[in-house]
C-alpha positions as a Python dict, from the first residue, in 0.01 Angstrom:
ca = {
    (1, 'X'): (0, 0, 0),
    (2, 'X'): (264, -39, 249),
    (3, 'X'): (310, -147, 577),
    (4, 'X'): (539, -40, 891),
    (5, 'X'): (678, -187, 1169),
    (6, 'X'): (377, -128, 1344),
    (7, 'X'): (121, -282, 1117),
    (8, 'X'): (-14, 20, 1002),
    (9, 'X'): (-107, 50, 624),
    (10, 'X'): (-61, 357, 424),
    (11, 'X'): (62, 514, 118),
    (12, 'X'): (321, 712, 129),
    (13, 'X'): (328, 997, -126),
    (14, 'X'): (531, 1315, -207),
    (15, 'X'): (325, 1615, -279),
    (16, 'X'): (411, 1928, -441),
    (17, 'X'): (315, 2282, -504),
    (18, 'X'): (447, 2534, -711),
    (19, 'X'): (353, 2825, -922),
    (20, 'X'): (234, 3019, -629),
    (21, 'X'): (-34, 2702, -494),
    (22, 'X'): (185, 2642, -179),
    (23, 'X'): (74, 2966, -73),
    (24, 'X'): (-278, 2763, -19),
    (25, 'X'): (-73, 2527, 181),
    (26, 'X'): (126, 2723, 400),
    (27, 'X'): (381, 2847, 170),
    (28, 'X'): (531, 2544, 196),
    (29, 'X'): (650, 2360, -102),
    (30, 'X'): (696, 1999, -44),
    (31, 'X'): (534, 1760, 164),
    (32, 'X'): (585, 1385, 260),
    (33, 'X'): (260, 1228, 322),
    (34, 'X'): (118, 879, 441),
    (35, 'X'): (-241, 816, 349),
    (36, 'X'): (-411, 550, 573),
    (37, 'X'): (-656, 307, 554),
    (38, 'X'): (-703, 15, 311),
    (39, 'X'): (-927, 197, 31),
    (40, 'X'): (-768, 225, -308),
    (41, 'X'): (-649, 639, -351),
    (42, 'X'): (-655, 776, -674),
    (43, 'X'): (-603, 1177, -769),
    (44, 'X'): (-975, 1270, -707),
    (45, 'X'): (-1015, 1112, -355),
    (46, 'X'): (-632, 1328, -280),
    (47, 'X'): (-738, 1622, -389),
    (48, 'X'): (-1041, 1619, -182),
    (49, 'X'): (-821, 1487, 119),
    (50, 'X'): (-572, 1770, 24),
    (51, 'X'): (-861, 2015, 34),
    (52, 'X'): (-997, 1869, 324),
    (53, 'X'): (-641, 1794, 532),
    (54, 'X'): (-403, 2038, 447),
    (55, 'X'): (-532, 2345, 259),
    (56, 'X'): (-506, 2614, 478),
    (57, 'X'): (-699, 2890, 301),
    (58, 'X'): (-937, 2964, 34),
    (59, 'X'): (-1068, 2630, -110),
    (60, 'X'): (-1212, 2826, -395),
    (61, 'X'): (-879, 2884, -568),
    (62, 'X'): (-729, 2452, -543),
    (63, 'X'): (-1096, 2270, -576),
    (64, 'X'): (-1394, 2360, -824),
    (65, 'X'): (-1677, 2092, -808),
    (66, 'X'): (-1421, 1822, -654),
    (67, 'X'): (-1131, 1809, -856),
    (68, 'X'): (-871, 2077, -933),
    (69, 'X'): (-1009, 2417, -1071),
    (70, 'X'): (-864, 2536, -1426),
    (71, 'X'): (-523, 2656, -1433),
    (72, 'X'): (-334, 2401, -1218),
    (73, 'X'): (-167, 2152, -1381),
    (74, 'X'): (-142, 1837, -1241),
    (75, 'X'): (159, 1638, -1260),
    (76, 'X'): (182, 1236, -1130),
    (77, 'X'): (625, 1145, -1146),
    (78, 'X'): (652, 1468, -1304),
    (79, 'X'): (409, 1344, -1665),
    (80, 'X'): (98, 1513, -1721),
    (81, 'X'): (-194, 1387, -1533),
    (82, 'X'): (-417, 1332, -1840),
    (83, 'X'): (-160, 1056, -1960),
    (84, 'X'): (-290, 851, -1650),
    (85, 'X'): (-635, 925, -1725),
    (86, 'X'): (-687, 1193, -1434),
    (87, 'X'): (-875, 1161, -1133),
    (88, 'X'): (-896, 843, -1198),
    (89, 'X'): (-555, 714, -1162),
    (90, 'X'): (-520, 501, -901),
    (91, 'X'): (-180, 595, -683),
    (92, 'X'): (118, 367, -604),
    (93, 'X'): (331, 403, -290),
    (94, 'X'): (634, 673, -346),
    (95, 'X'): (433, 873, -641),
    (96, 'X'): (486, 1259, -642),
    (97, 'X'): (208, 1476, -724),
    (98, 'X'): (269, 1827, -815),
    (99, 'X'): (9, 2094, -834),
    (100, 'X'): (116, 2355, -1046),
    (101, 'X'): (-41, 2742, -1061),
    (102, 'X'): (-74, 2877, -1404),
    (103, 'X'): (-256, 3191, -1280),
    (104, 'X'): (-125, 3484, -1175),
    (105, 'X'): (-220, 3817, -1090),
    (106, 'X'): (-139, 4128, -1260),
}
């Protein structure tokens, strides 16, 4: 965790979707986050804050049964999540996550 001028402790993270998931999240690509608080923030408890904070349509299609659903590959500093044991991992200030959509229509 960091802290600002102001006191105020947070994480600061770099999310990213690709694939076609930013079209969950506004079509927009990239996003610099800060997450608050003092709690300890690993990949499950952002996904659910993603889900919760910034998805902007159609849960169904980022989330199954709180954590990502099959076909989105996960990426923590651009390795594959499952080297960092998952949802589990715990994140450090400045990590990027990318979320990336395997599926596609046809």
């Amino acid at each position: 965790m960091t802290s600002n001028s102001a006191g105020i402790v947070g994480l600061p993270l770099t999310i990213e979707f690709r694939g076609g998931a930013e079209l969950l999240f506004e079509n927009k690509k990239k996003h610099s986050i800060t997450l608050s608080g003092d709690e300890e923030w690993t990949l499950n408890t952002l996904i659910l804050w993603l889900r919760d904070n910034m998805l902007s349509e159609r849960p169904e299609l980022f989330v199954s049964e709180d954590t990502v659903r099959p076909g989105i590959l996960v990426l923590v500093n651009d390795a594959d999540w499952e080297l960092y044991g998952q949802g589990e991992y715990v994140l450090k200030p400045n990590d990027t996550v990318t979320f990336i959509s395997t599926l596609h229509g046809g």
